[in-house]
C-alpha positions as CSV (number, residue, x, y, z in Angstrom):
1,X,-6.2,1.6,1.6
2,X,-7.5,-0.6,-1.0
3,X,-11.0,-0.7,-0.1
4,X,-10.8,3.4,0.0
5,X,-9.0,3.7,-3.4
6,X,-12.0,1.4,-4.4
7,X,-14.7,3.3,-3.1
8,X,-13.8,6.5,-5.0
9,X,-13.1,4.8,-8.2
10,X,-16.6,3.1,-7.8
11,X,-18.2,7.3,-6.6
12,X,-16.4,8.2,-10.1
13,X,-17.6,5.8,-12.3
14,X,-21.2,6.7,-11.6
15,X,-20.8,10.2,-12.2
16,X,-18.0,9.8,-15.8
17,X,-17.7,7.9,-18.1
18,X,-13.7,7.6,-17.6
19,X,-11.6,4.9,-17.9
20,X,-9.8,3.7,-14.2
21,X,-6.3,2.4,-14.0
22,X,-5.2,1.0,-10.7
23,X,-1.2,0.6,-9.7
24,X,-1.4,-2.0,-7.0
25,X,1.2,-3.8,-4.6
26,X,1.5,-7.5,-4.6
27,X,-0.8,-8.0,-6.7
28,X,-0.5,-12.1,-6.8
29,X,-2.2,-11.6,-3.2
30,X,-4.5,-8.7,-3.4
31,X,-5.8,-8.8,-6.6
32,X,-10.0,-10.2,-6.8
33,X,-13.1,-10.1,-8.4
34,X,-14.1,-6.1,-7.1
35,X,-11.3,-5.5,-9.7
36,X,-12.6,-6.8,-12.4
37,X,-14.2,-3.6,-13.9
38,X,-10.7,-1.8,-13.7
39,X,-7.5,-2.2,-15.9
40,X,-5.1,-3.0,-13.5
41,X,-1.3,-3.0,-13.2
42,X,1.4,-4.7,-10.8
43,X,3.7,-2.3,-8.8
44,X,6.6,-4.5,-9.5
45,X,6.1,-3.4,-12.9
46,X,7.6,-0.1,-12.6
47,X,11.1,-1.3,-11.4
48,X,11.3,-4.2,-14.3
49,X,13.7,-3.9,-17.3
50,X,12.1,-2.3,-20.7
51,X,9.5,-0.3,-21.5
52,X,6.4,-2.1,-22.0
53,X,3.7,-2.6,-19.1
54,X,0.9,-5.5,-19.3
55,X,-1.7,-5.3,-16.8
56,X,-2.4,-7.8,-14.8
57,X,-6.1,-7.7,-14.9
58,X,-7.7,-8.2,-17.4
59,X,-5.7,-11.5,-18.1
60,X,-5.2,-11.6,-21.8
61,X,-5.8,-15.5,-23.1
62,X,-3.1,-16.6,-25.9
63,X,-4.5,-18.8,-28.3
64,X,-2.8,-22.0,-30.0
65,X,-3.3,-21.4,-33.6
66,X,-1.4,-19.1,-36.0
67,X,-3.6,-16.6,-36.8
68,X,-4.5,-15.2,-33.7
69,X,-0.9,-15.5,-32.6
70,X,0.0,-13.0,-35.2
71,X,-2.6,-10.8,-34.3
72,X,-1.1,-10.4,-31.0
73,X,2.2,-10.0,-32.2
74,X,1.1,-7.3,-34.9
75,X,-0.6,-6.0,-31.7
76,X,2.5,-6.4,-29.2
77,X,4.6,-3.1,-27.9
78,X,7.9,-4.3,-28.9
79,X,6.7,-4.3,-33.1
80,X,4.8,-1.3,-32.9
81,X,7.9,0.4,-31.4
82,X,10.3,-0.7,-34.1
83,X,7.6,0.5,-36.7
84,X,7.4,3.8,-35.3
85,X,11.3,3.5,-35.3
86,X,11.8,2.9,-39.2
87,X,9.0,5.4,-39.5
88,X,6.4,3.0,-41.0
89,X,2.6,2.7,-40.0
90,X,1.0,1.4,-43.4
91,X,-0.9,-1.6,-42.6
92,X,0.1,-2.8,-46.0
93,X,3.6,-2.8,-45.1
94,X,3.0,-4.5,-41.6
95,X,0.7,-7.6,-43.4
96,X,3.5,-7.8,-45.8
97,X,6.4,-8.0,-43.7
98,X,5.2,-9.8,-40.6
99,X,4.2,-13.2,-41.7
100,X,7.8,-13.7,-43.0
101,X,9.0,-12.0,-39.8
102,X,7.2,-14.6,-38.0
103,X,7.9,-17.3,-39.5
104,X,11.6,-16.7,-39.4
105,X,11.5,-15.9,-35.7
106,X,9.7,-19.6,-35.1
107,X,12.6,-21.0,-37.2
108,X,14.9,-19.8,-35.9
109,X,14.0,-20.7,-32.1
110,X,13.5,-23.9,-33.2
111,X,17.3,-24.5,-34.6
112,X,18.7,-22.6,-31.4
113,X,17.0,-25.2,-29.2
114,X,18.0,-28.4,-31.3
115,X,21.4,-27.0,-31.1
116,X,21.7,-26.7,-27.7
117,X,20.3,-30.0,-27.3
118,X,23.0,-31.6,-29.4
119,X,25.7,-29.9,-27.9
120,X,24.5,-30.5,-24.2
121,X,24.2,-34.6,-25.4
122,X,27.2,-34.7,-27.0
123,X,29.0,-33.1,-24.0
124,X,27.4,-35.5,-22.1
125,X,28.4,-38.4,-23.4
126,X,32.1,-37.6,-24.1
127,X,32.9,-36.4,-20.5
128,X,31.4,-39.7,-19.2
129,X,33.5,-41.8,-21.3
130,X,37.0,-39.9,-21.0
131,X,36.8,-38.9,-17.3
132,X,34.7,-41.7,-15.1
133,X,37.5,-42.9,-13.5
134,X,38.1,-39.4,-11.6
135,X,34.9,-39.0,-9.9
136,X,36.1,-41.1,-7.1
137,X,39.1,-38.0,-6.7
138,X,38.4,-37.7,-2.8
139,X,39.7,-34.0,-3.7
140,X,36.8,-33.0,-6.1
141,X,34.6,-35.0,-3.6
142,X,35.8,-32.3,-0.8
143,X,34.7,-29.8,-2.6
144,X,31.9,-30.9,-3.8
145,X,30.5,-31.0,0.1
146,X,32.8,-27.1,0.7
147,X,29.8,-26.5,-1.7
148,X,27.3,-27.0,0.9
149,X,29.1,-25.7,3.8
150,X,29.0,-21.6,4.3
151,X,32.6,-21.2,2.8
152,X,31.6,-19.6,0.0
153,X,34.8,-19.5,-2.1
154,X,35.6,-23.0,-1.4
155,X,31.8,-23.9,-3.0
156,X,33.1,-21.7,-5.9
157,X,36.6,-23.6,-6.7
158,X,35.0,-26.8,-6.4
159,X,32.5,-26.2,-8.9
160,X,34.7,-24.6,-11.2
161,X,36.9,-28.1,-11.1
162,X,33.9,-30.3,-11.4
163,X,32.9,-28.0,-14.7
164,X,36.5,-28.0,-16.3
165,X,36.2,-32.0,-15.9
166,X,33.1,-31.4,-17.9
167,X,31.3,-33.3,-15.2
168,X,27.6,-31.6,-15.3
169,X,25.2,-33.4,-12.9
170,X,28.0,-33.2,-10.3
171,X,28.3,-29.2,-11.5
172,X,25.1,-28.7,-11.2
173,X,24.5,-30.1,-7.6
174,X,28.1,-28.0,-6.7
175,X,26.4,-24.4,-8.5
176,X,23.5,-25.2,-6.2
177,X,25.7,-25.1,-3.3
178,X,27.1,-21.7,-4.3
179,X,23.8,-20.0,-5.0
180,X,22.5,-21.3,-1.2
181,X,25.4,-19.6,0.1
182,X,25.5,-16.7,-2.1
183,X,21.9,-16.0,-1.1
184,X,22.0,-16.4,2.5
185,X,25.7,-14.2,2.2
186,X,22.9,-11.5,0.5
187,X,20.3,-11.9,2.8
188,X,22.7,-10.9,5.7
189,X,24.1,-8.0,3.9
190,X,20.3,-6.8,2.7
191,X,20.3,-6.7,7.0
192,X,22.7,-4.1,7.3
193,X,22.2,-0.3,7.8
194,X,24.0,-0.1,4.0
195,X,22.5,-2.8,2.6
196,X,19.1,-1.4,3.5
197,X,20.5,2.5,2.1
198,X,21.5,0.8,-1.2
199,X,18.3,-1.1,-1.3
200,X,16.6,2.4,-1.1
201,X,18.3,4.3,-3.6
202,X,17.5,1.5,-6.1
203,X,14.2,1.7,-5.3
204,X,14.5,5.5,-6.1
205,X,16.0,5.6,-9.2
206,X,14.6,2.4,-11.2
207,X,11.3,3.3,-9.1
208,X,11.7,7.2,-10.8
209,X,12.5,5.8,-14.6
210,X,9.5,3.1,-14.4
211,X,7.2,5.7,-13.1
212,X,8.1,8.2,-16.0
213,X,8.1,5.4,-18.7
214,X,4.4,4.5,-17.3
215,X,2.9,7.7,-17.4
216,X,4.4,7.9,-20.9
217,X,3.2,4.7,-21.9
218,X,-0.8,4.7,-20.1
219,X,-1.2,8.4,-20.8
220,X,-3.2,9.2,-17.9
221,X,-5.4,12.9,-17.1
222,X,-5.2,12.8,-14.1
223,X,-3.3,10.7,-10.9
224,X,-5.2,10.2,-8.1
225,X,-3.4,8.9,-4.9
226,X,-4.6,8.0,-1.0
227,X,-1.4,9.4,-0.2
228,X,1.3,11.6,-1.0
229,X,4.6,10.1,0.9
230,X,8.2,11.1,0.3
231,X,9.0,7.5,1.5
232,X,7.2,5.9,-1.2
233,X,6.7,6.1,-5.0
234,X,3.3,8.2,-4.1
235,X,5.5,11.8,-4.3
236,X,7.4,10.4,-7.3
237,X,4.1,10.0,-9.4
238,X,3.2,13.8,-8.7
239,X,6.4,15.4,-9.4
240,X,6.6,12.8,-12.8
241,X,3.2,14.0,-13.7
242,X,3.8,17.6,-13.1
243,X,6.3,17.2,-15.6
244,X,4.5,16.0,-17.9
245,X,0.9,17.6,-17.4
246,X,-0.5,15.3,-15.8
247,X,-2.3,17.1,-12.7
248,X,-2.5,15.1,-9.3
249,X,-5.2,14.8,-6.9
250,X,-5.0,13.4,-3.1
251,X,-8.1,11.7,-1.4
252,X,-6.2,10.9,2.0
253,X,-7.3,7.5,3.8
254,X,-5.3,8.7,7.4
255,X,-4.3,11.7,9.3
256,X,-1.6,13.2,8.9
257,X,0.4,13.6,12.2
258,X,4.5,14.3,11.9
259,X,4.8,12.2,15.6
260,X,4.4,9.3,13.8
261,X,7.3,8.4,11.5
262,X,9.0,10.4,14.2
263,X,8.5,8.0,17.0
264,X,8.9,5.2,14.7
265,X,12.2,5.9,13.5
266,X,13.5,7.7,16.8
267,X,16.1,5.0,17.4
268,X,17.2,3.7,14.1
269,X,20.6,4.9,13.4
270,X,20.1,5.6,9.7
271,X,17.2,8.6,10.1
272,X,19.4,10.2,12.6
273,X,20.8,13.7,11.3
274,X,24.3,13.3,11.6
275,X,27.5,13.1,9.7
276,X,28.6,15.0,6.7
277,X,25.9,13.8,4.2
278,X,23.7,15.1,6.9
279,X,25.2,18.5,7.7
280,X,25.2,19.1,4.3
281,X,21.7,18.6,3.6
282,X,20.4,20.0,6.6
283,X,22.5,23.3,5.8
284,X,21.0,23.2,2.5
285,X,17.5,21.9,3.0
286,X,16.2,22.5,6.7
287,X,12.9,21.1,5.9
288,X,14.4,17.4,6.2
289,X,15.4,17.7,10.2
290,X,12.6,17.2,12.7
291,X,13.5,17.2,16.5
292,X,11.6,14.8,18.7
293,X,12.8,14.1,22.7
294,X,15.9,16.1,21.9
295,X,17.0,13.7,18.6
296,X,17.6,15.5,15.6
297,X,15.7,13.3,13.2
298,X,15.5,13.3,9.0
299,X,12.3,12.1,7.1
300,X,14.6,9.9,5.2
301,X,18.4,8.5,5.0
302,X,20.7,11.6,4.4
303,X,21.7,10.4,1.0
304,X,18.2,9.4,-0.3
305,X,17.2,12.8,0.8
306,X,20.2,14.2,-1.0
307,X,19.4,12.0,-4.0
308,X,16.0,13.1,-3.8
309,X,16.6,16.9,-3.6
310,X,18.7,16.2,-6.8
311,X,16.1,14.5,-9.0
312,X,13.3,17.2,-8.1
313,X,11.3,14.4,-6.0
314,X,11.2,16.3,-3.0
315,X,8.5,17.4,-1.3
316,X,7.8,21.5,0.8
317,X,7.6,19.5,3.9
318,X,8.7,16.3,4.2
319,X,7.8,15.0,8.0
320,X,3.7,16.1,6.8
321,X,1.9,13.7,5.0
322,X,0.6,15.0,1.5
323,X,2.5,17.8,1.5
324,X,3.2,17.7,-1.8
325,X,2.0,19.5,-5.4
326,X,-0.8,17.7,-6.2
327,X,-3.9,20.7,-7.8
328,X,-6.2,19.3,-5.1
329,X,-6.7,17.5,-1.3
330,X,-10.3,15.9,-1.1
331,X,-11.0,16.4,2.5
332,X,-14.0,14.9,4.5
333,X,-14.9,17.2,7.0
334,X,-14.3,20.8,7.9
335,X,-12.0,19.3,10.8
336,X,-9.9,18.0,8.4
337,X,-9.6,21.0,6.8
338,X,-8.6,22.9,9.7
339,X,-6.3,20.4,10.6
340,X,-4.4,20.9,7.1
341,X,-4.3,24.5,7.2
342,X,-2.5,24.3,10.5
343,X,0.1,22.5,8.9
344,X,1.0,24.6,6.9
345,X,-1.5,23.3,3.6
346,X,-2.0,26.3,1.4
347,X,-5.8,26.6,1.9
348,X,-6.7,26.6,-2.2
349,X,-5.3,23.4,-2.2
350,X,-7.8,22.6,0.5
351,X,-11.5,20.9,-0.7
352,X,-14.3,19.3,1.6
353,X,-16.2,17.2,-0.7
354,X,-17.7,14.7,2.5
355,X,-16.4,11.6,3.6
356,X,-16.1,8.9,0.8
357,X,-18.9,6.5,2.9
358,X,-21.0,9.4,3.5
359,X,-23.8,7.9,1.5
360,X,-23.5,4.7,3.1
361,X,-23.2,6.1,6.7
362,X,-26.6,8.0,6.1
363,X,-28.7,5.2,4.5
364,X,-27.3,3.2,7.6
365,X,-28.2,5.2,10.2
366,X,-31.3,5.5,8.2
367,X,-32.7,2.6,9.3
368,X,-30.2,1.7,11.8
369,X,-33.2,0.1,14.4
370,X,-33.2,-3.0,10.9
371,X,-29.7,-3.1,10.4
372,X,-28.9,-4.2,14.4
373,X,-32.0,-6.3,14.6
374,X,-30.4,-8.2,11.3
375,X,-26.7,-8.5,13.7
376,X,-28.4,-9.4,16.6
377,X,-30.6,-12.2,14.9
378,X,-27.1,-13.5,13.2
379,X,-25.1,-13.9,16.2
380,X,-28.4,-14.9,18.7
381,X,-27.8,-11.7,20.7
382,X,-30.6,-10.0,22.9
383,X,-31.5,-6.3,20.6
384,X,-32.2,-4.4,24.0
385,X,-28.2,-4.7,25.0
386,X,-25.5,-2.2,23.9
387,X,-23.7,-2.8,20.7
388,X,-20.0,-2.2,21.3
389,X,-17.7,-2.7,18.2
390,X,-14.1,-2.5,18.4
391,X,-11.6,-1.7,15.5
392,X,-8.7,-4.0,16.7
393,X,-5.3,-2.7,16.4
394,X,-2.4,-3.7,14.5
395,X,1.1,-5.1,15.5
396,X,3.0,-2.0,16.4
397,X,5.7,-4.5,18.0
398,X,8.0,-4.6,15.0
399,X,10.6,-2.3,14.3
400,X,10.5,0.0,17.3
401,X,10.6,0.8,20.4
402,X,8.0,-0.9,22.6
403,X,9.3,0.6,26.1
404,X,6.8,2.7,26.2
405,X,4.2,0.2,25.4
406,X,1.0,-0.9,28.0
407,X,2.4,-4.7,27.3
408,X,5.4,-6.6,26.8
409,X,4.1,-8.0,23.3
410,X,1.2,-8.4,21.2
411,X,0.2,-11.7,22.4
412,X,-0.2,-10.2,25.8
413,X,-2.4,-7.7,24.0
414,X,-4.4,-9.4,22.9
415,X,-5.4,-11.6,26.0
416,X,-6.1,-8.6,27.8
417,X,-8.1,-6.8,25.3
418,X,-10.3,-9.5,24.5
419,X,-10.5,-10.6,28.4
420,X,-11.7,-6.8,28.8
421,X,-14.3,-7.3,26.4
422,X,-15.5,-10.9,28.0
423,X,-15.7,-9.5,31.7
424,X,-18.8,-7.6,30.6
425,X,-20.5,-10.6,30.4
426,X,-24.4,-10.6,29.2
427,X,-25.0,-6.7,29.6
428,X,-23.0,-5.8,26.4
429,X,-23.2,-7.2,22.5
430,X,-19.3,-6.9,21.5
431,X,-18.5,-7.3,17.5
432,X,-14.4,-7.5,17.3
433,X,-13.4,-6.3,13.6
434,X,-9.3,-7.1,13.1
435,X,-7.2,-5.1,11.6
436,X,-6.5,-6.3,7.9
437,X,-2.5,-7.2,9.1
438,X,-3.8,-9.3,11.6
439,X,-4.0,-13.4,10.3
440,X,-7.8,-14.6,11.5
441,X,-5.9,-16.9,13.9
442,X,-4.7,-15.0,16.3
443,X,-7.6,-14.0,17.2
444,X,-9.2,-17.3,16.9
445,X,-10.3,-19.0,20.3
446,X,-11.2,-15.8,22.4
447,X,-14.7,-15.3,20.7
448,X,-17.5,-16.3,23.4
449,X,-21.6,-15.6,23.3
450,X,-21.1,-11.7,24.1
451,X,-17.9,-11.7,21.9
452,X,-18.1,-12.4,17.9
453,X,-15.0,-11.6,15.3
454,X,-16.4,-10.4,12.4
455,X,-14.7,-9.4,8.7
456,X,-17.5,-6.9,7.9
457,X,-16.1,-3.6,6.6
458,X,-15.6,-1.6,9.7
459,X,-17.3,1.3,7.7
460,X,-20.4,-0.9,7.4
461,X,-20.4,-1.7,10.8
462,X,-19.5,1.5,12.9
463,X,-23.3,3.1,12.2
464,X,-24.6,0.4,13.7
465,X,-22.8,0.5,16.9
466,X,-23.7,2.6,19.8
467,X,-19.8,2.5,21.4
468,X,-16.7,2.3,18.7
469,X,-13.4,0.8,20.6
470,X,-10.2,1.3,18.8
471,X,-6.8,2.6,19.3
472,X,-5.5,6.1,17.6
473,X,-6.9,4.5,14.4
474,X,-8.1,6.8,11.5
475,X,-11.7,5.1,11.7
476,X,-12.3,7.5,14.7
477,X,-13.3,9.9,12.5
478,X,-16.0,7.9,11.1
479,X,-17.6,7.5,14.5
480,X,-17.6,10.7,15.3
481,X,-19.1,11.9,11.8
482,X,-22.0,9.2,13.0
483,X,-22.1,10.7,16.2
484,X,-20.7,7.6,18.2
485,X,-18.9,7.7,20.9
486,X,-15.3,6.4,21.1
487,X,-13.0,5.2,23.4
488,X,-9.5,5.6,22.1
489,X,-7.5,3.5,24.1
490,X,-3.7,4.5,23.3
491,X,-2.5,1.2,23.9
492,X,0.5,2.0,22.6
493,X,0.9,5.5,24.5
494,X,1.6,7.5,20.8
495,X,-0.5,10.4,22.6
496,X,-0.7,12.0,19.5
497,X,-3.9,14.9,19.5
498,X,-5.8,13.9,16.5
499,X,-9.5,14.2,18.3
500,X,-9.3,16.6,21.0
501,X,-11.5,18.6,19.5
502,X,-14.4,16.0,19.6
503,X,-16.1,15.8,22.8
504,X,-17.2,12.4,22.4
505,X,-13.9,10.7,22.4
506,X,-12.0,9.7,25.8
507,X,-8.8,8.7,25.6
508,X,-7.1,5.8,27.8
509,X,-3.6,4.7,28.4
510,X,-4.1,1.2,30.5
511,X,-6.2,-1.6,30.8
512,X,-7.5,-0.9,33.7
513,X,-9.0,2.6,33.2
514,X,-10.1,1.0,29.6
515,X,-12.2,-1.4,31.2
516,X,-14.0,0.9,34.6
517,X,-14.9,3.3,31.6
518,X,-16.7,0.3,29.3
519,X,-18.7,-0.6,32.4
520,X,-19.9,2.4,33.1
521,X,-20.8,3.1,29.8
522,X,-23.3,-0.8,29.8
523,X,-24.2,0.4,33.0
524,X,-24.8,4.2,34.0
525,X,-27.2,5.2,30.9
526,X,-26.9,9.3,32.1
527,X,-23.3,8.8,31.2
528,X,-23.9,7.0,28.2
529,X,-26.5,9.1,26.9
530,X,-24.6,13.0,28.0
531,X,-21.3,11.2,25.7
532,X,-23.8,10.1,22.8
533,X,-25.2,14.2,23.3
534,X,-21.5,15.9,23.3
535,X,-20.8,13.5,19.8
536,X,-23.4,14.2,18.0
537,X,-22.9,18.0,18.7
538,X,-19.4,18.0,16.7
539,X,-20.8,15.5,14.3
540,X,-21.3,17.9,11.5
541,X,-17.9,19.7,12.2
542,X,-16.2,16.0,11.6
543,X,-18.1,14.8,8.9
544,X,-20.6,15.5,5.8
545,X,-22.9,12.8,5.4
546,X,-25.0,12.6,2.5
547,X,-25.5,11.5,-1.3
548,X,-23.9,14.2,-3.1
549,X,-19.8,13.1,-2.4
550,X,-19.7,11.1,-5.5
551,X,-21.0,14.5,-7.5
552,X,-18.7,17.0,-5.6
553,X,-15.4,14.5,-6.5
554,X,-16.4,14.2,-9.7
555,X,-16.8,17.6,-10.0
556,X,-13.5,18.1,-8.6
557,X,-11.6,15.6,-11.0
558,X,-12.7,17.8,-13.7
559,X,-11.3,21.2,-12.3
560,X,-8.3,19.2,-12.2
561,X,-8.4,17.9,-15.4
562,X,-9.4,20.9,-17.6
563,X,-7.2,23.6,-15.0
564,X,-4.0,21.3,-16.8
565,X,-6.2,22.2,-20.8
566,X,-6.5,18.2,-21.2
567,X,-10.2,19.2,-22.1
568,X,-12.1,22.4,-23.1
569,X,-14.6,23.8,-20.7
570,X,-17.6,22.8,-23.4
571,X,-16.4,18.7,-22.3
572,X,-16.5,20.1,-18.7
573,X,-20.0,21.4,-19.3
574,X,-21.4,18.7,-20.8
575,X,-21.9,16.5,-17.2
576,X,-24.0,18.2,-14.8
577,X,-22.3,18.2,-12.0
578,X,-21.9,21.4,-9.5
579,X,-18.3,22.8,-9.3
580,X,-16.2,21.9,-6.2
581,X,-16.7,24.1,-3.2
């Protein structure tokens, strides 16, 4: 998601001169150097008390001295917020003011802390000296070790005797007790079907205040999302900046497909429609109940739902991916498009602007003959031999129900994919791509001299190929824009009918089917060539590959921008860029 949130910031910045703001999650693990042309923010930013947001990147550098101190705190949210407040902007006033406002704020830290410190001493020193001799009270000791036991209001009485007797190393060692078992008393409740609901709705609410506060605070023209998602903050943001003018845009990353939080949340007791909450919000709002293998099922818990009716953060359909009310849905192919409208999409929400890689998939294939010759020479790999590259699937063992699944767990996977792709031996060059989830490790130890692990871009490397492997991933699409063909091995038997329409993808179920079809493809070159002929007859139905994406979303950015009057049409004109089709 991140590398295609990149891409079209990168497709933008060459067209506008615009200023990018990313909203990122985790950012202590995913934030790098290919953000450092972006202003970016931290997710957890949204749910934090107060109103003012820093960005985590660029990281501002504090100075020691006094002078540039006070710059940053004439600069800082909190002063210009009280100035606003007592209806003052004169910088006289501010220069005037602040120095002695600084000054006293330094001052006054200073005696708090030396206080504290003399108070904590004194303490100290007293309580040793009238109560020693009751440290040995085998009573106190008790319950100094019910601290470290799971009784949690024993650890709470015998702290609270150890602090009345003033004693604070032994208080401190007995609070440490009670937070260890407060935590893990947490941890087990955070487990449980409600403690999961009320971790939601807090989510929801703080998450719907700190996305309202941001857009107030960054003052965006326009949001643009990979998804729209009634389980995430993603349909928040659009209905916030609806609100507030702020139009919305979509460039999706996946496929929509309604089977999929369906299956996945088929057996978990809190997405099951029943109950009164449920009645009621089925009654009232039908679009939330979606029947799979004769379950009534809801998009969401019934009171979340509820919750979210009630705050306006709902979406027309919520089992449909990006069904929301963002102006405009960037689409790469006409497939996509036809897939969209069959979901009910209204069709002027509808654009085809290419795939986001489309110049990079043409400049590949280009000079595709160079590019494989460059592999093969990396890796010590014979040119003449098939390139097979296989997107490897993620862990789809957690959280679910794996009955239907080809094995009993991913490790098991895992062995027999990779022994698939060994078994052809010499006759086939195999580049294995991991899915981003998946640690390096595990698949550590089955590379061989026909089998590499590579952490190439897969987009990079699908042109290349001349089979893609992978398993009901969105990448599919991709190949068959290139006109490769696929083999979609349904490993985990989903079934879902994202690519019957393109004649160059087979689907398989099991191992063994997976592997009869590999070999004929290395070996019968009539097959291989008749399923390279039926892809590249649909390619142009599945994808747009050429130069001009970046213009068309740029293009498309602006309708958004000046259709919501954030500029006149002469700041539209003034970049030459051809309106969106």
């Amino acid at each position: 998601m991140w590398a295609h949130c990149l891409t079209a910031a990168e497709l933008i910045k060459a067209q506008l001169q615009v200023d990018i703001v990313f909203m990122i999650v985790d950012a202590r693990n995913y934030l790098d150097e290919t953000m450092k042309n972006y202003r970016v923010y931290d997710y957890e930013s949204l749910f934090q008390a107060g109103c003012g947001f820093a960005p985590v990147w660029p990281i501002e550098k504090t100075s020691g001295n006094f002078g540039s101190r006070l710059r940053n705190l004439l600069r800082s949210r909190s002063l210009q917020s009280a100035f606003r407040k007592i209806g003052s902007r004169s910088k006289i006033v501010q220069v005037t003011l602040l120095p002695g406002l600084f000054v006293l704020m330094i001052a006054f830290r200073v005696l708090r802390l030396a206080r504290t410190m003399r108070r904590q001493l004194h303490r100290k020193f007293r309580v040793k000296k009238a109560i020693g001799a009751l440290f040995g009270d085998p009573r106190i000791l008790s319950s100094s070790r019910a601290s470290r036991s799971h009784n949690a209001l024993h650890a709470v009485l015998g702290y609270l005797v150890l602090f009345l007797r003033h004693d604070l190393s032994s208080a401190r060692k007995g609070l440490r007790g009670v937070r260890t078992t407060l935590r893990e008393v947490l941890f087990d409740l955070r487990k449980t079907q409600t403690g999961q609901l009320l971790q939601q709705l807090k989510s929801l609410f703080l998450g719907a205040r700190g996305v309202e506060k941001f857009l107030r605070a960054i003052q965006p023209d326009l949001i643009m999302l990979p998804e729209d998602n009634v389980e995430t903050l993603s349909t928040i943001f659009v209905a916030k900046g609806r609100r507030l003018n702020i139009p919305s845009m979509v460039i999706p990353f996946t496929i929509p497909n309604p089977l999929e939080p369906a299956r996945y949340y088929h057996d978990n007791l809190m997405y099951h429609a029943r109950g009164a909450v449920a009645r009621r919000l089925v009654h009232r709002h039908p679009k939330w109940r979606f029947n799979h293998e004769g379950r009534d099922l809801l998009r969401q818990p019934a009171l979340k739902a509820s919750c979210q009716e009630f705050l306006g953060l709902s979406s027309p359909d919520p089992w449909v991916l990006n069904r929301g009310s963002a102006v405009s849905i960037a689409l790469d192919s006409d497939a996509q498009r036809d897939l969209y409208i069959k979901l009910g999409f209204p069709v002027e929400q509808l654009k085809v602007i290419g795939d986001l890689n489309g110049a990079m998939f043409h400049r590949v294939l280009s000079h595709k003959q160079r590019f494989v010759e460059e592999i093969c020479s990396k890796y010590g790999w014979q040119s003449d031999r098939p390139l097979i590259l296989c997107g490897f699937p993620p862990d789809q063992y957690q959280g679910t129900d794996t009955s239907r699944f080809e094995f009993p767990d991913y490790d098991a996977l895992i062995e027999s994919w990779m022994g698939s792709f060994s078994m052809l031996s010499t006759r086939a060059n195999i580049l294995v791509r991991p899915h981003p989830r998946i640690p390096l490790e595990r698949l550590s130890g089955f590379d061989g001299p026909n089998v590499k692990i590579s952490l190439q871009p897969t987009a990079e490397l699908i042109p290349l190929c001349d089979l893609y492997v992978a398993s009901i991933s969105a990448t599919i699409r991709w190949a068959i824009a290139c006109g490769i063909p696929v083999i979609n091995y349904d490993t985990y038997r989903y079934r879902y009918a994202d690519y019957e329409s393109a004649a160059g993808v087979i689907g398989v179920e099991d191992v063994g089917e997976f592997r009869s079809l590999m070999t004929r493809f290395v070996g019968d070159e009539k097959f291989a060539a008749d399923l390279k002929e039926r892809q590249r007859g649909v390619k142009d139905y599945w994808g747009q590959l050429d130069d001009g994406t970046g213009r068309r979303l740029s293009a498309l950015v602006l309708d958004a921008v000046a259709g919501a009057g954030r500029i006149n049409p002469n700041e539209e004109r003034q970049w030459d860029l051809r309106p969106a089709e």
